[in-house]
SEZA-490947 format. One record per residue (C-alpha): residue number from 1; residue in one letter; x, y, z. Coordinates in Angstrom, 3 decimals. Example, Ala and Ser with C-alpha at 12.3 -4.5 7.8 and 13.67 -1.06 7.14 Angstrom:
! residues 2
i|aa|u|v|w
1|A|12.300|-4.500|7.800 .
2|S|13.670|-1.060|7.140 .
END
This chain:
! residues 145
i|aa|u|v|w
1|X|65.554|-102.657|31.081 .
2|X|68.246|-100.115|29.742 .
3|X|66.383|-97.189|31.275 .
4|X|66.525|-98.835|34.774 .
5|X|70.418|-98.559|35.597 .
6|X|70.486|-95.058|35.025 .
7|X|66.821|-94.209|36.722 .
8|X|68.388|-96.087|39.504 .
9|X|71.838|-93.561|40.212 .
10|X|70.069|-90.548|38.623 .
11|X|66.923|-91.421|41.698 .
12|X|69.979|-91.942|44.408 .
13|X|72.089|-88.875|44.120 .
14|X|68.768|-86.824|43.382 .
15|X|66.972|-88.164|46.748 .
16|X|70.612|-87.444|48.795 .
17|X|70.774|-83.751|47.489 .
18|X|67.059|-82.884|48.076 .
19|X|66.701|-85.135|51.359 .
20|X|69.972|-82.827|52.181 .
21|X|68.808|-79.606|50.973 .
22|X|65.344|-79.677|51.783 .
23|X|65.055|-81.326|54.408 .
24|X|68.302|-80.650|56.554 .
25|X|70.058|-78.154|56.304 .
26|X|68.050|-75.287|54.230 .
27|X|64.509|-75.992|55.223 .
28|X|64.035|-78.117|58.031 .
29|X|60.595|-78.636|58.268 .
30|X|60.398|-80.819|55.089 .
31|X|59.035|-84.123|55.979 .
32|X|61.772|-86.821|54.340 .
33|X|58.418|-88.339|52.485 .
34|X|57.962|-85.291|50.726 .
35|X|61.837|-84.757|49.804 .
36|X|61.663|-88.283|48.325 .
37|X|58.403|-87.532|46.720 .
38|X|60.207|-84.449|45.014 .
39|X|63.145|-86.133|44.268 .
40|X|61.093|-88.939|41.940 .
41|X|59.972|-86.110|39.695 .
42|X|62.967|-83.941|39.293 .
43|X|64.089|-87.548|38.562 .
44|X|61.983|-88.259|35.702 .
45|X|62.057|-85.102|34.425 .
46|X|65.315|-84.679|34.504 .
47|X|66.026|-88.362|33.071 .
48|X|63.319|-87.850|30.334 .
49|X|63.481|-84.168|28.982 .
50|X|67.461|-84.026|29.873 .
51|X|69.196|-86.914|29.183 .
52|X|66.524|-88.826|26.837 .
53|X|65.836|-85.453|24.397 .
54|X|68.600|-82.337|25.170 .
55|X|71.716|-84.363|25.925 .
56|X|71.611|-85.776|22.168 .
57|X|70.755|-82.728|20.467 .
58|X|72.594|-80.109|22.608 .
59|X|75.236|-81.418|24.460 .
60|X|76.983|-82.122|27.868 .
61|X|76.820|-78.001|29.172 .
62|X|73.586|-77.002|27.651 .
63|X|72.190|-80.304|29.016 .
64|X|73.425|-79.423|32.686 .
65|X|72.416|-75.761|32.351 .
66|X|69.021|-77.334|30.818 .
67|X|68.702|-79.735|34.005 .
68|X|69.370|-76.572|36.650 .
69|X|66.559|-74.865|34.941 .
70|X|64.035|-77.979|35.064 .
71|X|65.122|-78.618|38.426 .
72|X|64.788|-74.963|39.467 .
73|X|61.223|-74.972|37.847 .
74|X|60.139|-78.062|39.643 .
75|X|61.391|-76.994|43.149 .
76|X|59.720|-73.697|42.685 .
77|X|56.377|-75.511|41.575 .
78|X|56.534|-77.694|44.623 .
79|X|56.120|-75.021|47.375 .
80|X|52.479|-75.562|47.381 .
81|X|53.170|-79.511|48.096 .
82|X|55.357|-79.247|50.605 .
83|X|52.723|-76.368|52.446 .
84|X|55.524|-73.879|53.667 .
85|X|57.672|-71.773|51.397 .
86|X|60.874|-72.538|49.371 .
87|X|62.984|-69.673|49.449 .
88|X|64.554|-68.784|46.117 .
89|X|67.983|-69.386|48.107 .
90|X|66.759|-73.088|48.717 .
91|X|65.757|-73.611|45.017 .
92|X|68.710|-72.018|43.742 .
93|X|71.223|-73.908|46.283 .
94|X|69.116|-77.411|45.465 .
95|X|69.054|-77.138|41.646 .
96|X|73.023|-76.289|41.253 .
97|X|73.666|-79.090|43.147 .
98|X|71.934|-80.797|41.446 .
99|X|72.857|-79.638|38.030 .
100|X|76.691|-79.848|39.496 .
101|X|76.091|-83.648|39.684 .
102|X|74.271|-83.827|36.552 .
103|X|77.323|-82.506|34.869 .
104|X|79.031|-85.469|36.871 .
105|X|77.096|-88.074|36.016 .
106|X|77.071|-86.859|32.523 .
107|X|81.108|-87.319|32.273 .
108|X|80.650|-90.744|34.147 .
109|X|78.183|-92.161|31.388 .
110|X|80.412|-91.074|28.745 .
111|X|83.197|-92.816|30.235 .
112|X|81.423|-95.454|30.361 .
113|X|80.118|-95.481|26.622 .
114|X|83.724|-94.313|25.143 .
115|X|85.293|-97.216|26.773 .
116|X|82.963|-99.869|24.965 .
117|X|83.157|-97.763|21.454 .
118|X|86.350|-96.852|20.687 .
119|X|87.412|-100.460|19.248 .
120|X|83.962|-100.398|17.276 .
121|X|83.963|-96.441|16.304 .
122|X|88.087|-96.532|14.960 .
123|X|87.240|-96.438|11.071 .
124|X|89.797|-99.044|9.414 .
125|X|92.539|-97.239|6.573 .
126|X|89.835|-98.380|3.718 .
127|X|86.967|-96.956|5.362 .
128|X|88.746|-93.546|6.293 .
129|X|90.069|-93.319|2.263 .
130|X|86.497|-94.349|0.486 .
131|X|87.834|-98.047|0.099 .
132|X|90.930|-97.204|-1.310 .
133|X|94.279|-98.400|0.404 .
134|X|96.184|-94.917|0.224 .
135|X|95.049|-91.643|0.697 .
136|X|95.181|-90.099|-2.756 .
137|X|98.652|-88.461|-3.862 .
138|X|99.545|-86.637|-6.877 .
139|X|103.151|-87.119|-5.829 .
140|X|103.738|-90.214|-6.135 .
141|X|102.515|-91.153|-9.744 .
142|X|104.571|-88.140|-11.098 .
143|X|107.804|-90.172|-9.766 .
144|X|106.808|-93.100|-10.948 .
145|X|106.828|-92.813|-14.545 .
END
């Protein structure tokens, strides 16, 4: 169930920019079936090998330039699919878009996570010291005695 939320807006703004792309403005001939069609797999690839396995090990940037390279991949692969050609302007245009919005999406999730961590994540004055009240000071003893 937690994968469904962000299938959901990662599907919508994938479907808008290829629907728009591919089959308005850059290549006209693209039935809207087929746009949607390509638009599920950039989806799940994007979702699975981006956000499920590079965005934890590599970060927000390498993640988006990661995605533009999937999606660039995929949209090349698809030519044969869609039975005309995809110009490498079209693929190009399509996956920064898309990879723009990735970045996007990535800074709206972790607005979204911060918000709900930062009470849980603040480390109390014992935990940040190793269970001691006071940071350790040399200082202070010295005056003491």
């Amino acid at each position: 169930m937690e994968h469904i939320r962000p299938l959901v807006i990662k599907y919508i703004y994938t479907a808008a920019i290829t629907m728009i792309f591919l089959s308005h403005l850059l290549i006209p001939a693209v039935p809207l079936g087929s746009s949607l069609i390509i638009a599920l797999v950039v989806t799940a690839a994007l979702y699975f090998a981006g956000d499920r396995y590079l965005l934890q090990r590599f970060g927000t940037l390498l993640t988006t330039v990661g995605n533009f390279v999937i999606a660039a991949i995929i949209l090349a692969l698809a030519g044969p699919f869609l039975r005309q050609p995809v110009g490498a302007g079209a693929i190009l245009a399509t996956a920064a878009t898309t990879g723009v919005a990735e970045w996007v999406y990535y800074r709206y999730i972790r607005s979204e996570i911060d918000i709900g961590e930062k009470e849980e994540s603040m480390a109390s004055g014992q935990d940040f010291f190793d269970g001691s009240e006071a940071p350790p000071d040399g200082g202070d003893e010295d005056q003491e005695q």
